[in-house]
N, CA, C, O and CB atoms as a CASP TS submission, in Angstrom:
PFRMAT TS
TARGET T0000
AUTHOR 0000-0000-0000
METHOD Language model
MODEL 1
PARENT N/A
ATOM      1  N   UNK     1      79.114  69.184 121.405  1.00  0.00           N
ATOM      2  CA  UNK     1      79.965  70.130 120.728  1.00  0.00           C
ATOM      3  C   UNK     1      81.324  70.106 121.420  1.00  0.00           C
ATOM      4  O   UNK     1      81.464  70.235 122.636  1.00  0.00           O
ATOM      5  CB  UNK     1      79.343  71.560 120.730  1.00  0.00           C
ATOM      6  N   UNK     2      82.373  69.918 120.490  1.00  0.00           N
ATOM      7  CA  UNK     2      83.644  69.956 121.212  1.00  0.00           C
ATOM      8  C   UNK     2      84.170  71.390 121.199  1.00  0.00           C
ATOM      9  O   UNK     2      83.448  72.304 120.799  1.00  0.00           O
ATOM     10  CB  UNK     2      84.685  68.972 120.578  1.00  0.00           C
ATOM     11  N   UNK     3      85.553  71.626 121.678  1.00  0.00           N
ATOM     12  CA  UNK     3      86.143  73.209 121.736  1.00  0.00           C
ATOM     13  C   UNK     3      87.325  72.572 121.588  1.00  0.00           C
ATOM     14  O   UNK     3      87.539  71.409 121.930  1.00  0.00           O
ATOM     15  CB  UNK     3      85.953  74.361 123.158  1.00  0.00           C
ATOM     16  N   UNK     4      88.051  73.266 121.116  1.00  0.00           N
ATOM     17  CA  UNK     4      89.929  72.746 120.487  1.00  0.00           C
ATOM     18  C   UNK     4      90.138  73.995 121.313  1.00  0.00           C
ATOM     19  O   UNK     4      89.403  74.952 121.064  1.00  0.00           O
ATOM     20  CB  UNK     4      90.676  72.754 118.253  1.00  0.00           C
ATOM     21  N   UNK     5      91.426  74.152 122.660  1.00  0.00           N
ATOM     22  CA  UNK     5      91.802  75.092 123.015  1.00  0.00           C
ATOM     23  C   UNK     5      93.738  74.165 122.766  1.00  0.00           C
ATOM     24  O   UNK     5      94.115  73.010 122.960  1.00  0.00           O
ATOM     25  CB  UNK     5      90.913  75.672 124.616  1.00  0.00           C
ATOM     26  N   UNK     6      94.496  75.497 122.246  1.00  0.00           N
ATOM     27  CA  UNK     6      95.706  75.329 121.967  1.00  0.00           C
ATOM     28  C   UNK     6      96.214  76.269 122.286  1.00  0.00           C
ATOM     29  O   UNK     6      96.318  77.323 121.658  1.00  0.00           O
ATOM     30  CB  UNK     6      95.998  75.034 120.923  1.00  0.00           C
ATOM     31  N   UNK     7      96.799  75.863 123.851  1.00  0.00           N
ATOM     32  CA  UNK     7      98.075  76.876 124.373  1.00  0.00           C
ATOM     33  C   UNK     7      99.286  77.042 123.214  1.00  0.00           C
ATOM     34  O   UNK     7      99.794  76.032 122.726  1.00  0.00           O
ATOM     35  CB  UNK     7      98.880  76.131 125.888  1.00  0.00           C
ATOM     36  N   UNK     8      99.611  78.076 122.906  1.00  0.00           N
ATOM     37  CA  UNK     8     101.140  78.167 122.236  1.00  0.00           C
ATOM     38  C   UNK     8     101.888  77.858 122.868  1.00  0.00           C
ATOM     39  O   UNK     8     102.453  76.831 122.493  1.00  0.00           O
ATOM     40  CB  UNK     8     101.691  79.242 121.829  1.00  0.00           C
ATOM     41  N   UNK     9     102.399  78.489 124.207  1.00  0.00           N
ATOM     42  CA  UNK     9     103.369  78.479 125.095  1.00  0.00           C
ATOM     43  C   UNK     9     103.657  77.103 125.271  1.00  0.00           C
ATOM     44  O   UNK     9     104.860  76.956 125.484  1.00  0.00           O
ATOM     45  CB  UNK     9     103.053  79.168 126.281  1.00  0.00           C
ATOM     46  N   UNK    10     103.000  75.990 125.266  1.00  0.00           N
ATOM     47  CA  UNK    10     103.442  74.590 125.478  1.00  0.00           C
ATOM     48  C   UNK    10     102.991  74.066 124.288  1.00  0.00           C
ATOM     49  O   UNK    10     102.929  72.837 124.320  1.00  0.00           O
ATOM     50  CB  UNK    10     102.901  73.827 126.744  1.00  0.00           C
ATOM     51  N   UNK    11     102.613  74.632 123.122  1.00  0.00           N
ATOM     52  CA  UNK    11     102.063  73.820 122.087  1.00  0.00           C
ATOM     53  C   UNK    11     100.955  72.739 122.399  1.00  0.00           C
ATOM     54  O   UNK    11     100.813  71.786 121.633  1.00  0.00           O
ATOM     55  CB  UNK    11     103.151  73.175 121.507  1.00  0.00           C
ATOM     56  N   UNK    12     100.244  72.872 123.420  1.00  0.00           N
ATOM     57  CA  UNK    12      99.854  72.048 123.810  1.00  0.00           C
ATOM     58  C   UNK    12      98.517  71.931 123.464  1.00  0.00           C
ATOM     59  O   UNK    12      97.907  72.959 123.757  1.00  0.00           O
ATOM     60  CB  UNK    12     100.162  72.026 124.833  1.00  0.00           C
ATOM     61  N   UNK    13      97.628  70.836 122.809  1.00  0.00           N
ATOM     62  CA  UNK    13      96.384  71.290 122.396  1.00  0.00           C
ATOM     63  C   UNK    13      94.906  70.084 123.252  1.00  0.00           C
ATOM     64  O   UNK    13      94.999  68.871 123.440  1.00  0.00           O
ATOM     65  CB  UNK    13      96.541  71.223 120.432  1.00  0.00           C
ATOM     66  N   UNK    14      94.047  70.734 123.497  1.00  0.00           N
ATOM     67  CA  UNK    14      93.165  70.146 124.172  1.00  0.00           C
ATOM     68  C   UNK    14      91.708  70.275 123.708  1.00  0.00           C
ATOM     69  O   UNK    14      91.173  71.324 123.351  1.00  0.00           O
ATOM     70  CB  UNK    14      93.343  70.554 125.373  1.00  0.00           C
ATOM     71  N   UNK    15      91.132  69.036 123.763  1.00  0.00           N
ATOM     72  CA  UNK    15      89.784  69.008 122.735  1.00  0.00           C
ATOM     73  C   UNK    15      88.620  68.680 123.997  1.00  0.00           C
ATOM     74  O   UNK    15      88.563  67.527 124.424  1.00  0.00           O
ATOM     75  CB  UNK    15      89.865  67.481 121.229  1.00  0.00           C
ATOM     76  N   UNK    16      88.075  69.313 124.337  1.00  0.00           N
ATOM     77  CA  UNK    16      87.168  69.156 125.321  1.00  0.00           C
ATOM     78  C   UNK    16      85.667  69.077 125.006  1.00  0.00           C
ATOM     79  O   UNK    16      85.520  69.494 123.857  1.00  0.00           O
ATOM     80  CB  UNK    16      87.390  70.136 126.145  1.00  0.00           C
ATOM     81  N   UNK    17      84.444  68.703 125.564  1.00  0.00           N
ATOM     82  CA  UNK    17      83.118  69.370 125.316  1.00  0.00           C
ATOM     83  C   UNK    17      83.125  70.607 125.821  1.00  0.00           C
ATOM     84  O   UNK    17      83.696  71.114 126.787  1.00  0.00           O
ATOM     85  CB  UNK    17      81.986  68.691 125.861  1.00  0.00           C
ATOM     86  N   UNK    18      82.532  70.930 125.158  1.00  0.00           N
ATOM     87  CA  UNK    18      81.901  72.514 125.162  1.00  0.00           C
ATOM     88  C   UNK    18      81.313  72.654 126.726  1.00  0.00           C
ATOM     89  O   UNK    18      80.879  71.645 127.282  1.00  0.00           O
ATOM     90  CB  UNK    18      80.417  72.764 123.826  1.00  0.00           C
ATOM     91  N   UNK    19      81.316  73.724 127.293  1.00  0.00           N
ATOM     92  CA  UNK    19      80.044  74.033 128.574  1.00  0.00           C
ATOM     93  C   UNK    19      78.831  74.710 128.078  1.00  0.00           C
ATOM     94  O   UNK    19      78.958  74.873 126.864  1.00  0.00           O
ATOM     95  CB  UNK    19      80.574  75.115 129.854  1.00  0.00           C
ATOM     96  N   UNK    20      77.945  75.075 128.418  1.00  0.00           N
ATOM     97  CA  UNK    20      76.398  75.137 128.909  1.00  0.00           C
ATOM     98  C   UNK    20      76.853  76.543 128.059  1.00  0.00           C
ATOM     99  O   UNK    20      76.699  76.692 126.846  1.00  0.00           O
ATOM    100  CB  UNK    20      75.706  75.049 130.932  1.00  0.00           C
ATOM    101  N   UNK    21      77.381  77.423 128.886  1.00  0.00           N
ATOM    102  CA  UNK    21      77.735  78.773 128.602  1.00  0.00           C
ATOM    103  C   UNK    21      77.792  78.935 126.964  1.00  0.00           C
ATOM    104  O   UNK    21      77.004  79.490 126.198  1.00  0.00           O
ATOM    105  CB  UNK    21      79.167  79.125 129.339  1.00  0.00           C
ATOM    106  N   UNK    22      79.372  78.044 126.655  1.00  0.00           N
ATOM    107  CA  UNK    22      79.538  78.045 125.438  1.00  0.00           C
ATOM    108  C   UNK    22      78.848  78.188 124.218  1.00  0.00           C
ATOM    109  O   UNK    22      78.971  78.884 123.209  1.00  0.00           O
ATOM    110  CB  UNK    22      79.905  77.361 125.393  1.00  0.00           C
ATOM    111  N   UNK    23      77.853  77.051 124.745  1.00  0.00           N
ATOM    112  CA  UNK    23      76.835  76.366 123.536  1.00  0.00           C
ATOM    113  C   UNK    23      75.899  77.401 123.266  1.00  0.00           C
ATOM    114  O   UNK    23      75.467  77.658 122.142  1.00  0.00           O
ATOM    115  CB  UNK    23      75.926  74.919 123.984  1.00  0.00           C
ATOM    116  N   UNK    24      75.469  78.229 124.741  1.00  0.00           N
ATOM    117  CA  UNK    24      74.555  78.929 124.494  1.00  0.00           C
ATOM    118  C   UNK    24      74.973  80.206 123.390  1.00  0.00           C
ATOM    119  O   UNK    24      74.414  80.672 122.397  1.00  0.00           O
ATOM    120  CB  UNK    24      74.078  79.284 125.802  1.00  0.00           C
ATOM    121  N   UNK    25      76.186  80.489 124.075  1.00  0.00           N
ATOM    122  CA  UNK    25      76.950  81.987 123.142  1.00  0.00           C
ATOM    123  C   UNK    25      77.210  81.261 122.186  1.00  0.00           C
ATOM    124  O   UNK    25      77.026  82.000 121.219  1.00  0.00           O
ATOM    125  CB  UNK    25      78.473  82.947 123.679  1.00  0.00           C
ATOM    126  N   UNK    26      77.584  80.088 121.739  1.00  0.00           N
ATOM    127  CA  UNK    26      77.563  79.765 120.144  1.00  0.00           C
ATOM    128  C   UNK    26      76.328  79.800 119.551  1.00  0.00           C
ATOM    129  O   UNK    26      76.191  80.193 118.393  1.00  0.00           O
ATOM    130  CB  UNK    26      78.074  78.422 119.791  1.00  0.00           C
ATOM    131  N   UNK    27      75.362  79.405 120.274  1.00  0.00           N
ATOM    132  CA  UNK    27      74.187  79.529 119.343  1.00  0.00           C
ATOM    133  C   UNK    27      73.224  80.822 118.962  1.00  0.00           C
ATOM    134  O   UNK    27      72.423  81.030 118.050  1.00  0.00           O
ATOM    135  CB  UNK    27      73.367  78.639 119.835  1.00  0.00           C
ATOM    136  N   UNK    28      73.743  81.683 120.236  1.00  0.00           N
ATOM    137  CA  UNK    28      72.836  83.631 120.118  1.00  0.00           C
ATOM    138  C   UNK    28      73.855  83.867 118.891  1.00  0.00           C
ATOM    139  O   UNK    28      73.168  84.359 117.996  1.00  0.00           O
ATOM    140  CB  UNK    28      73.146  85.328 121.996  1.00  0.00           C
ATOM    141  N   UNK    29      75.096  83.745 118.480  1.00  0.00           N
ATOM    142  CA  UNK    29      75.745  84.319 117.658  1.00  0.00           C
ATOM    143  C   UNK    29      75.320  83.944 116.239  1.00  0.00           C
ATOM    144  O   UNK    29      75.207  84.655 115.241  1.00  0.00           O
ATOM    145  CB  UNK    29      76.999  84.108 117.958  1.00  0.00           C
ATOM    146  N   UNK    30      75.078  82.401 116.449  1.00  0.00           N
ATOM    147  CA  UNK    30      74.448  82.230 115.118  1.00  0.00           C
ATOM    148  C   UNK    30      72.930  82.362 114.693  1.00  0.00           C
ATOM    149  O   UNK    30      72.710  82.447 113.485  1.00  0.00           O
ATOM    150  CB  UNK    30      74.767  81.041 114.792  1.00  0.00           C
ATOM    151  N   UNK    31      72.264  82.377 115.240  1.00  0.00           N
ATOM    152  CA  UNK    31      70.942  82.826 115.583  1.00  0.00           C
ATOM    153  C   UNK    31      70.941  84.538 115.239  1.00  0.00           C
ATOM    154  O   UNK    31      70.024  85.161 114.705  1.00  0.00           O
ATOM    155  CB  UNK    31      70.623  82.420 117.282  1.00  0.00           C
ATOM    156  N   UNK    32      72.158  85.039 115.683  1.00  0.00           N
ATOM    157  CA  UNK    32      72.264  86.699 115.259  1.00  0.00           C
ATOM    158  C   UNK    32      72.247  86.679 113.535  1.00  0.00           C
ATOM    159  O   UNK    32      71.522  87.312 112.768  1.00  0.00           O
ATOM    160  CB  UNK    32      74.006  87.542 115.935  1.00  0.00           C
ATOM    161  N   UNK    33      73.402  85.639 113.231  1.00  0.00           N
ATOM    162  CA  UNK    33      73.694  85.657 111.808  1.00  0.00           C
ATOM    163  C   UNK    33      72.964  85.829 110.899  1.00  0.00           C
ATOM    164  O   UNK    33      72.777  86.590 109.949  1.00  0.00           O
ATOM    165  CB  UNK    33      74.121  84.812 111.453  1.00  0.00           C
ATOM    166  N   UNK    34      72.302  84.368 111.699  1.00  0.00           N
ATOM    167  CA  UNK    34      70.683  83.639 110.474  1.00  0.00           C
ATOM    168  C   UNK    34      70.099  85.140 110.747  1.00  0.00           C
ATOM    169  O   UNK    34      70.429  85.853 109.800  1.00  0.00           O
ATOM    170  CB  UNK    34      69.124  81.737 111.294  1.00  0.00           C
ATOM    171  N   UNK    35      69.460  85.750 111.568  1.00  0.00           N
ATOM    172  CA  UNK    35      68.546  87.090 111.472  1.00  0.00           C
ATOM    173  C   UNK    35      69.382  88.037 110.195  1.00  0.00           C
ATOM    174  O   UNK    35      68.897  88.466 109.148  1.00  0.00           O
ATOM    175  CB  UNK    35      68.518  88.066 113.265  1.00  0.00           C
ATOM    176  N   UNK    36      70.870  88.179 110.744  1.00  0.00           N
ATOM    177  CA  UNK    36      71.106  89.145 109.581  1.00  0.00           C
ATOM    178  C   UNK    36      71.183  88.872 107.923  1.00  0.00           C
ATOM    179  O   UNK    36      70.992  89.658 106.995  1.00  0.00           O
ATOM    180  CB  UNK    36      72.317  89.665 109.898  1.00  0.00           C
ATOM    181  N   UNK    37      71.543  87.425 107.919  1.00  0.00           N
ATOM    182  CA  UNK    37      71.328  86.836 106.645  1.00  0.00           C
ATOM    183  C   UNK    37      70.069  87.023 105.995  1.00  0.00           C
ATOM    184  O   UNK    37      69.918  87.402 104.834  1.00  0.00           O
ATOM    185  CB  UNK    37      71.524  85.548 106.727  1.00  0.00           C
ATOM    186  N   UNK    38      68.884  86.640 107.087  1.00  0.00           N
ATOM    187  CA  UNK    38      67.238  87.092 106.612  1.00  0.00           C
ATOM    188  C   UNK    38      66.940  88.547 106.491  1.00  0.00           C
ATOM    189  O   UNK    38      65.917  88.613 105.811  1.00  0.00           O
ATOM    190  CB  UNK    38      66.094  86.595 107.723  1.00  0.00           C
ATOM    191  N   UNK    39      67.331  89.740 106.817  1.00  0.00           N
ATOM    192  CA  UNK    39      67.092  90.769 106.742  1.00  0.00           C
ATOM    193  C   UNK    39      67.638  91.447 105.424  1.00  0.00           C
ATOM    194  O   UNK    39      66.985  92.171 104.672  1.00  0.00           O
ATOM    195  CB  UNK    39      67.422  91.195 107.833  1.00  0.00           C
ATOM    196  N   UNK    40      68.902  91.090 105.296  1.00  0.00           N
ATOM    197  CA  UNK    40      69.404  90.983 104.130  1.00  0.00           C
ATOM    198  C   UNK    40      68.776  90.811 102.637  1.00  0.00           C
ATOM    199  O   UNK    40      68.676  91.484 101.612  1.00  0.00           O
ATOM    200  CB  UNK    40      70.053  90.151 104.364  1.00  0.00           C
ATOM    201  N   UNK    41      68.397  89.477 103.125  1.00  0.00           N
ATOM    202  CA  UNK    41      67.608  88.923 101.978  1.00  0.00           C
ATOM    203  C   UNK    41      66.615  89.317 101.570  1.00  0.00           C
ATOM    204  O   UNK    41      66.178  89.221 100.423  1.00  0.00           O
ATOM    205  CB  UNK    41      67.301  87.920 102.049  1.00  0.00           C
ATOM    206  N   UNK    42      65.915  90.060 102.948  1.00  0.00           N
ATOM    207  CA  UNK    42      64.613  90.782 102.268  1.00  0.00           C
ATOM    208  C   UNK    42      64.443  92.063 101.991  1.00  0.00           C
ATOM    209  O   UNK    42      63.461  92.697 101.604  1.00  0.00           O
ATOM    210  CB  UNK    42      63.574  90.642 102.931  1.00  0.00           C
ATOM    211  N   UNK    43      66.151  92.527 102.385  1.00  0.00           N
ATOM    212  CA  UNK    43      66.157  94.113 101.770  1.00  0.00           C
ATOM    213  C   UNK    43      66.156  93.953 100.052  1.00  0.00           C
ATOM    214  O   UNK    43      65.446  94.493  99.203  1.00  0.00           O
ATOM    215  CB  UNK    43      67.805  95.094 102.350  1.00  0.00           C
ATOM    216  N   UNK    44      67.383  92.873  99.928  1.00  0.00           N
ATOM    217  CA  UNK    44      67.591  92.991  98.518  1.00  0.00           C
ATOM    218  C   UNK    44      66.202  92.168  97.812  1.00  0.00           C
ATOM    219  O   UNK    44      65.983  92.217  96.601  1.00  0.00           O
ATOM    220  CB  UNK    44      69.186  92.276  98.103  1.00  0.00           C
ATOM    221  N   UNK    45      65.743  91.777  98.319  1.00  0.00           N
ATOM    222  CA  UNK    45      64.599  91.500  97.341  1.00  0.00           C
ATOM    223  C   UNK    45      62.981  92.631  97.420  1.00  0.00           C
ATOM    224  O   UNK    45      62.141  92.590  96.522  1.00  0.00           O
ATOM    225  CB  UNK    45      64.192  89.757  97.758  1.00  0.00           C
ATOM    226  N   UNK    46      62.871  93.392  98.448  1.00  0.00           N
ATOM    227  CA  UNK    46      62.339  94.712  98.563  1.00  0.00           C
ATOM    228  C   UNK    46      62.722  95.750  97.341  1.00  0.00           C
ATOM    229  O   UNK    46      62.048  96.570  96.718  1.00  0.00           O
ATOM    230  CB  UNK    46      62.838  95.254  99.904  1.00  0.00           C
ATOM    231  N   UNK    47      64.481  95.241  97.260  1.00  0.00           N
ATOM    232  CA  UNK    47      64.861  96.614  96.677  1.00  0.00           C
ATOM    233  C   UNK    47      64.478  96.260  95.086  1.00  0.00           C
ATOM    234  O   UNK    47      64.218  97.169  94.298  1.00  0.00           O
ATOM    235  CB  UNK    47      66.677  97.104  96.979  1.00  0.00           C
ATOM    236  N   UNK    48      64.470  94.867  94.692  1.00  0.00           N
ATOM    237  CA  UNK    48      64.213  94.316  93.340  1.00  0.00           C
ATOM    238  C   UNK    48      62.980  94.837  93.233  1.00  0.00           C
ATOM    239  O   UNK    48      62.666  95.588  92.310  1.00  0.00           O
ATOM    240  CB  UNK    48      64.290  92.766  93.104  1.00  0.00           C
ATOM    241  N   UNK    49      62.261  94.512  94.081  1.00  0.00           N
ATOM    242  CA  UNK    49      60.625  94.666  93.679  1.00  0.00           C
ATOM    243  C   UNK    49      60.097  95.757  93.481  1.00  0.00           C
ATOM    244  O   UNK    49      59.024  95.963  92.914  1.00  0.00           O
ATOM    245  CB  UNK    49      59.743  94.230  94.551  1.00  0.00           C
ATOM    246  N   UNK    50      61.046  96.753  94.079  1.00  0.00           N
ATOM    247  CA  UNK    50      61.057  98.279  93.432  1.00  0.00           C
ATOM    248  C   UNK    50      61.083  98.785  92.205  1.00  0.00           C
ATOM    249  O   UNK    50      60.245  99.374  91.522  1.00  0.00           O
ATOM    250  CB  UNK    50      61.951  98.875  93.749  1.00  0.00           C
ATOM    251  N   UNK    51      62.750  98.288  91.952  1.00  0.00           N
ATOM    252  CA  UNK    51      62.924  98.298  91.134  1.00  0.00           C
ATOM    253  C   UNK    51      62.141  97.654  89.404  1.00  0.00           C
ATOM    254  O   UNK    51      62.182  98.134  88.271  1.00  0.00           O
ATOM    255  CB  UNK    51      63.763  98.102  91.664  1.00  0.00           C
ATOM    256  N   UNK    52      61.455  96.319  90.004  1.00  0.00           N
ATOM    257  CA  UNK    52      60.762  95.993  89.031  1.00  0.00           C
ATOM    258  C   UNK    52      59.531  96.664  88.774  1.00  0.00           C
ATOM    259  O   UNK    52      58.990  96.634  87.668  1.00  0.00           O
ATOM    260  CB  UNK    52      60.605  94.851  89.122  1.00  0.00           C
ATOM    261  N   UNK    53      58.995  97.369  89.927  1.00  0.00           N
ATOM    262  CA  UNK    53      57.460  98.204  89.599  1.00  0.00           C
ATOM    263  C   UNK    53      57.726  99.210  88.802  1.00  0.00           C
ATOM    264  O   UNK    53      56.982  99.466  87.855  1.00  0.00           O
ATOM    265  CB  UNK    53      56.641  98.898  90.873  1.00  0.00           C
ATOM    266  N   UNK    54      59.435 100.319  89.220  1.00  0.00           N
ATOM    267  CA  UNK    54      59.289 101.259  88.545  1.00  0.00           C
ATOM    268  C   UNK    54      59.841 100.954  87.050  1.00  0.00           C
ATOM    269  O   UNK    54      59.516 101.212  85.891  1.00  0.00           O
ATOM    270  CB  UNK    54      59.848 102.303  89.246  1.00  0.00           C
ATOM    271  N   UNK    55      60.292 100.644  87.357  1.00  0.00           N
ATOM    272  CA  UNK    55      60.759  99.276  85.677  1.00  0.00           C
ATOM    273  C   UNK    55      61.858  99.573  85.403  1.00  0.00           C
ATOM    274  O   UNK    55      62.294  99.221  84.307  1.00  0.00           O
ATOM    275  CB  UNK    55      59.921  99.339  83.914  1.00  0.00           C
ATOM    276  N   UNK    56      62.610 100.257  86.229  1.00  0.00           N
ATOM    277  CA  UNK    56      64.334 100.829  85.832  1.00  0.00           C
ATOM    278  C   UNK    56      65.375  99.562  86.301  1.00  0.00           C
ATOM    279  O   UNK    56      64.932  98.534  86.814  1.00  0.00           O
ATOM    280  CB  UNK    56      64.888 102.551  86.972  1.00  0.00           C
ATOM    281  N   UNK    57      66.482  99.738  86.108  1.00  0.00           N
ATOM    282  CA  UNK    57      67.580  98.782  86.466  1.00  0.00           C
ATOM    283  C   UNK    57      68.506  98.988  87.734  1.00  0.00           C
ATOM    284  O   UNK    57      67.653  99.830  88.012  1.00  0.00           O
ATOM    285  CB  UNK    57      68.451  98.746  85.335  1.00  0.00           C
ATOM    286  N   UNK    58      69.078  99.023  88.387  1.00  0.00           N
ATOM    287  CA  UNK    58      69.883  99.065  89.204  1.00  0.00           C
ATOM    288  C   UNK    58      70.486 100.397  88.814  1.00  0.00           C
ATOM    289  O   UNK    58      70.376 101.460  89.426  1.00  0.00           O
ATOM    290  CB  UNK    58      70.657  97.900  89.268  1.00  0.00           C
ATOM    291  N   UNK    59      71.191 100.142  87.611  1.00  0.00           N
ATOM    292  CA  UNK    59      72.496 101.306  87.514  1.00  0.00           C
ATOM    293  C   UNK    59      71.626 102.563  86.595  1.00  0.00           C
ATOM    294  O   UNK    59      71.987 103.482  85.859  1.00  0.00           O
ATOM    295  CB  UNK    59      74.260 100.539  86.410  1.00  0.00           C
ATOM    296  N   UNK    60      70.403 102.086  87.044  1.00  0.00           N
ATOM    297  CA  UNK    60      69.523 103.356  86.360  1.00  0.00           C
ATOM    298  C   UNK    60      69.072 104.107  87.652  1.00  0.00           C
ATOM    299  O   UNK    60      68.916 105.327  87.592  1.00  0.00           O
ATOM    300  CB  UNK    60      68.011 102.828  85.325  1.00  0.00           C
ATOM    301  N   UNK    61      68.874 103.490  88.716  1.00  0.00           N
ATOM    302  CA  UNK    61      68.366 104.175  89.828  1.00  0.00           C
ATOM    303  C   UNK    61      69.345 104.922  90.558  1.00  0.00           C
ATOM    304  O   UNK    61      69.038 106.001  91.066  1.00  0.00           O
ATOM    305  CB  UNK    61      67.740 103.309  90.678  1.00  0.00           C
ATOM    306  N   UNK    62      70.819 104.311  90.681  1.00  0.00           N
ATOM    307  CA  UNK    62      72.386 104.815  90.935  1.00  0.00           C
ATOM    308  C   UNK    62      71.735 106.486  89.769  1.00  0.00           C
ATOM    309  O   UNK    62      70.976 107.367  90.171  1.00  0.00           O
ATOM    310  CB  UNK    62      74.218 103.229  89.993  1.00  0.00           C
ATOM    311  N   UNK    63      72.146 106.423  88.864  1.00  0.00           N
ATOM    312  CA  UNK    63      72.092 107.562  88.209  1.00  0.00           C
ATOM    313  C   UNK    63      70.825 108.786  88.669  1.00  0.00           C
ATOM    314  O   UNK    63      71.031 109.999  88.638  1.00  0.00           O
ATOM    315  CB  UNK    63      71.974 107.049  86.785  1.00  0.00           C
ATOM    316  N   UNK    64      69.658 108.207  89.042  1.00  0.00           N
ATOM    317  CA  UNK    64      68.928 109.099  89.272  1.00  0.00           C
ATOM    318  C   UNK    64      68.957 109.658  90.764  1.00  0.00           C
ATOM    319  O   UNK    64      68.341 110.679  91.069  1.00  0.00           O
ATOM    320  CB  UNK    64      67.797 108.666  88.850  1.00  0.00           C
ATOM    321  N   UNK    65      69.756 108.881  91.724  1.00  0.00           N
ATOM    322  CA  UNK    65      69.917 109.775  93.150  1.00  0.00           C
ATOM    323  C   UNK    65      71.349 109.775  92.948  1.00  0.00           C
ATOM    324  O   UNK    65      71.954 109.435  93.965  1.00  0.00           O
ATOM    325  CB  UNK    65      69.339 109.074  94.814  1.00  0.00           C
ATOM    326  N   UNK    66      72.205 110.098  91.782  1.00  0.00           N
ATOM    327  CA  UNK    66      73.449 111.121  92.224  1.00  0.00           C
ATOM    328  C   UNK    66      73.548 112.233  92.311  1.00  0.00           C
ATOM    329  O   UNK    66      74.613 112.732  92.671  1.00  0.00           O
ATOM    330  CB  UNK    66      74.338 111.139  91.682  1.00  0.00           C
TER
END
């Protein structure tokens, strides 16, 4: 994995490998993502399956908890 670091002050830009550190905090962050992407996914499909038992629509269930 490379890292692009670009001082402004000299315009100066430098493409290095990544360190140990890096890789690791790049990968808990995306590893966070993927979890929130999956949780996500199984709210909104929880919330479908609700919705499909009680047999209403979305903007039918909005109306009944306003």
């Amino acid at each position: 994995m490379k890292v692009r670091e670009h001082n402004l002050q000299t315009n100066e830009i430098i493409d290095r490998d990544a360190t140990a550190k890096e890789i690791a905090e790049f990968e808990a962050i995306a590893a966070k993502a993927q979890a929130e992407a999956q949780a996500k996914a199984e709210a909104a499909a929880a919330k479908a399956a609700l919705l499909d038992k009680l047999g209403i629509t979305e903007e039918e269930a909005k109306l009944l908890l306003s």
